[in-house]
N, C-alpha and C positions, 0 to 999 in steps of 0.2 A: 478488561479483557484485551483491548487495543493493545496497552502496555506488554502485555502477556505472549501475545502473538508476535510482535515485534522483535521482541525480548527471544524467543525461540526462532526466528528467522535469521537473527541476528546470530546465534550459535549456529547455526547451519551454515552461514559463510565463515564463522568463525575457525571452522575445521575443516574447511576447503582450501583452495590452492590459490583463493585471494582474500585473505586474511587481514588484510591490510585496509580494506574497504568494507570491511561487513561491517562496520557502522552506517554505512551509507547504500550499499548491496542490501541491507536487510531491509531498509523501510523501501528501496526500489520493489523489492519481491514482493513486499506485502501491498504496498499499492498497487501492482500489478493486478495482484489476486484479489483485490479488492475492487477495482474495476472490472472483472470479469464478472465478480458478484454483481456487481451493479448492472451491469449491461448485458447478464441471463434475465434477471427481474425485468429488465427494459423489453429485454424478448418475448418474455410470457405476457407484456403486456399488450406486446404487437400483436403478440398471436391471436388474442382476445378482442382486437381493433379499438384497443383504450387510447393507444397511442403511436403514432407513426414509425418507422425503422430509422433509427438514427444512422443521418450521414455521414460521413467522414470529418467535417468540420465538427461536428458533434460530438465523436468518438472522442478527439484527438484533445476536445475539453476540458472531456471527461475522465478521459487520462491526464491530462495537464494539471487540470483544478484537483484530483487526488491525490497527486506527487506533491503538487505544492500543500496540498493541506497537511499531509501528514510530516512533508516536509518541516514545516513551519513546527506542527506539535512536537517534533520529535530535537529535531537543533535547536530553537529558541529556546535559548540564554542554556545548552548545552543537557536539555534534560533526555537524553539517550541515556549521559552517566547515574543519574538516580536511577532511573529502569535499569540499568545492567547491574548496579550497585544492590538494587532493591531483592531483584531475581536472583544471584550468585550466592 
């Protein structure tokens, strides 16, 4: 499903006016969105006092560590082209 969402992010820059980077625009958007997922769950958990409001150093981790993870999934050893290859 990771694949998949990607893979459709990826076409959405692909037909925008920077075409040239939606290989690299698309896993940015999706980690975006995927940190905001994370850090509603982090909020419903505040809300609940399971867990404290993450700070700014925390946020900025947490964005950091998902850009790089998906990073890493997505370019190491080039496999965006088997997901684009797979899904067209």
């Amino acid at each position: 499903m990771i694949d998949y969402l990607y893979y459709r992010f990826y076409r959405l820059w692909l037909h925008s006016s920077l075409a040239e980077g939606a290989v690299f625009m698309g896993m940015l958007m999706f980690s975006v969105l995927l940190s905001t997922n994370v850090l509603t769950v982090w909020g419903m958990l505040t809300r609940y006092g399971i867990v404290a409001y993450p700070s700014d150093i925390q946020y900025y981790i947490i964005e950091g560590g998902i850009i790089a993870l998906l990073g890493w999934r997505f370019f190491f050893r080039k496999r965006y082209d088997r997901i684009i290859a797979r899904y067209d």
